[in-house]
N, C-alpha and C positions, 0 to 999 in steps of 0.2 A: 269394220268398214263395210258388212252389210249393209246392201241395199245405195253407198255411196257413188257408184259407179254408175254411168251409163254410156250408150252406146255409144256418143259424141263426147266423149271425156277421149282427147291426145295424151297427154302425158299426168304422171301421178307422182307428187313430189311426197317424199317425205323427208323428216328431218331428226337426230337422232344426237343426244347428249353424247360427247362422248367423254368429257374431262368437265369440272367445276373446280376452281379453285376458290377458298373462301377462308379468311383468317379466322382465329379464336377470338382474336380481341385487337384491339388499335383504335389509334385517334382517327387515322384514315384506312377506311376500309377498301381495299383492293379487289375484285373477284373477277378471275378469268375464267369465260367461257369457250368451249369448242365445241362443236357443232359440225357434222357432219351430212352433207345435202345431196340427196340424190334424186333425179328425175326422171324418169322412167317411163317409155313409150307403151303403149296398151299389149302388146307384145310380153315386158316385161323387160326389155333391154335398156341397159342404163344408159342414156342418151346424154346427160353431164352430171357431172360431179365433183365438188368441191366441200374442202374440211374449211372452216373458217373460225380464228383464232379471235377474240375481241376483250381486254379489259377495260374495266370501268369503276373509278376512284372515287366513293361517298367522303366527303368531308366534316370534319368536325360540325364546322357551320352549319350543314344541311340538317344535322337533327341533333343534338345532343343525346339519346340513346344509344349504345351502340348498336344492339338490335335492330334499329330503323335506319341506321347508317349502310348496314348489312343489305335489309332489304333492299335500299333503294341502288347500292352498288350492281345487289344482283341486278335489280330490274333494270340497273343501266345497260350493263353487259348483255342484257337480252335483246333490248330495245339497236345496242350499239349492231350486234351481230346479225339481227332480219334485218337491219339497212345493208351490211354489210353484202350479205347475200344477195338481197333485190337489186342493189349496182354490180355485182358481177356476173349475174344472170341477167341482167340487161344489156351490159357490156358484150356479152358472149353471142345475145339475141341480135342485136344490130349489126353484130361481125358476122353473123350468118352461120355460125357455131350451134345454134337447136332451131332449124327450121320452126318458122309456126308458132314461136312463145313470144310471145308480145306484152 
């Protein structure tokens, strides 16, 4: 993260795997994601944070591979869980819950 900081940077979010779930094999590929979100004033104080849970079901139909069924579960579940997060860091912003994050 050198060099990514600067003197008008409020808050510093990062975001952190903490679970993958992902089958060996199936017609329908399942994989849950958790994710862990923390945002962080220039300080260093954890100003919110939220663990956020999100699965996402590849279907036969979507590819007949299993392997690309995979992929695109994962890439569901990832896609599902930055939405996931941007509404409730939104939610929390308009409550007045992280001054300043818009």
């Amino acid at each position: 993260m050198s060099g990514a900081l600067s003197a008008s940077v409020r808050y510093v979010l990062s975001a952190e795997i903490e679970d993958i779930t992902q089958p060996l094999f199936g017609v329908d590929m399942q994989v849950g994601l958790t994710v862990r979100y923390r945002l962080q004033d220039r300080a260093g104080k954890t100003r919110w944070e939220r663990r956020i849970v999100t699965r996402h079901t590849a279907r036969l139909g979507e590819a007949f591979l299993g392997s690309e069924r995979l992929r695109y579960a994962n890439e569901g579940a990832a896609r599902e869980n930055i939405a996931a997060f941007l509404r409730a860091l939104g939610a929390e912003a308009r409550a007045g819950g992280v001054a300043g994050v818009s």
